[in-house]
C-alpha positions in Angstrom: -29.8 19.7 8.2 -26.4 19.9 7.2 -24.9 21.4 4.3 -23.5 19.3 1.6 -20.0 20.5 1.8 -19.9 19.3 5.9 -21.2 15.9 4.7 -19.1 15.6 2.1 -15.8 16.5 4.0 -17.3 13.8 7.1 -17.4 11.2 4.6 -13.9 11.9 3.0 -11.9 12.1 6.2 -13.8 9.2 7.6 -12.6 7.0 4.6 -9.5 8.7 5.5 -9.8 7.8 8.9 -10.4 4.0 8.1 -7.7 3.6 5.4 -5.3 5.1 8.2 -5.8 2.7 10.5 -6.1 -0.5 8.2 -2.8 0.5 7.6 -1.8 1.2 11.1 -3.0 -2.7 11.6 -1.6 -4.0 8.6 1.8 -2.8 9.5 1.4 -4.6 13.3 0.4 -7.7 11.7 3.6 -8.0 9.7 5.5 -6.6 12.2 4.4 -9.9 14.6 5.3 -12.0 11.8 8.8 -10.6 11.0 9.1 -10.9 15.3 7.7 -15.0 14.6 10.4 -15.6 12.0 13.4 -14.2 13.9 12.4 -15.9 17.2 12.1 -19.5 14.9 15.7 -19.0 13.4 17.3 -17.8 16.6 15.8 -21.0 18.8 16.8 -23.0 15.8 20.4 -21.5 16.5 20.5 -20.6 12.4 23.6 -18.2 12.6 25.4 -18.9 9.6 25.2 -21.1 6.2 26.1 -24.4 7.8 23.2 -24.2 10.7 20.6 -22.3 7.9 17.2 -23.8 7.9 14.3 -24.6 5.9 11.4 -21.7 6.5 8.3 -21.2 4.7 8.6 -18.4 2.0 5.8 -19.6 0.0 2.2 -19.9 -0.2 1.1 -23.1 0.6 -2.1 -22.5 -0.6 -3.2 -20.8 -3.8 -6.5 -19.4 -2.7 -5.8 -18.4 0.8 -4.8 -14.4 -0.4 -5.0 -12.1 1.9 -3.6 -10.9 5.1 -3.5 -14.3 6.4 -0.5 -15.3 4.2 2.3 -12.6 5.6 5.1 -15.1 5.7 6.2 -14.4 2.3 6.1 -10.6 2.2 7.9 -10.4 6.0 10.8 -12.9 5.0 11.3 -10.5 1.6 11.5 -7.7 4.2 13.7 -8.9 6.5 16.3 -10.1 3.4 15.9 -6.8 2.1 16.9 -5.4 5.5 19.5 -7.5 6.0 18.6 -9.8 8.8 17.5 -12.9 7.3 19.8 -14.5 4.6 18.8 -17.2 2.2 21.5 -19.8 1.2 21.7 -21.0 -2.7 20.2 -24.5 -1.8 16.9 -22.4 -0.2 17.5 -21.9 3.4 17.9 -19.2 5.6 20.0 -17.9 8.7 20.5 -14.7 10.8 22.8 -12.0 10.0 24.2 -11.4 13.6 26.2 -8.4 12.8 23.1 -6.6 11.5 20.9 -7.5 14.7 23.8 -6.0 17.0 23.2 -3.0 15.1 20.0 -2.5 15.7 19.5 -4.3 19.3 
């Protein structure tokens, strides 16, 4: 039998563990959405405020929380970042210069 300090530190950095890679998988998730949005401005050729589009930045639905509903959180991301920019009358085109950078 074990001694209670060995279980106790196998259960903490197992929770460890898990938490680590929820975030790990988290992170991916929003990372393939961010990708999904950039990809849906650049083929709708939305490089500046006159060719902006319409993209979804809200919940559609209420009770769908959770990780399915990333859209909003990656679009506040990449405005924070600088890549996406959101127009007065709610649309949103690529910052160009600030891709360059970074590509």
């Amino acid at each position: 039998m074990m001694p209670l300090i060995v279980e106790v530190l196998l259960i903490f950095f197992g929770c460890a563990l898990f938490f680590l890679v929820a975030a790990y998988f988290s992170g991916l998730g929003l990372k393939r959405v961010c990708m999904r949005i950039l990809r849906e401005l650049k083929d709708a050729r939305a490089f500046n405020e006159k060719s902006a589009v319409y993209v979804q930045d809200e919940r559609r639905n209420f009770f769908l929380v959770g990780t399915k509903n990333l859209r909003p959180r990656a679009i506040k991301i990449l405005m924070e970042e600088g890549f996406v920019i959101k127009t007065p009358n709610g649309k949103y085109y690529l910052n160009r210069e600030k891709l360059k950078e970074v590509l």
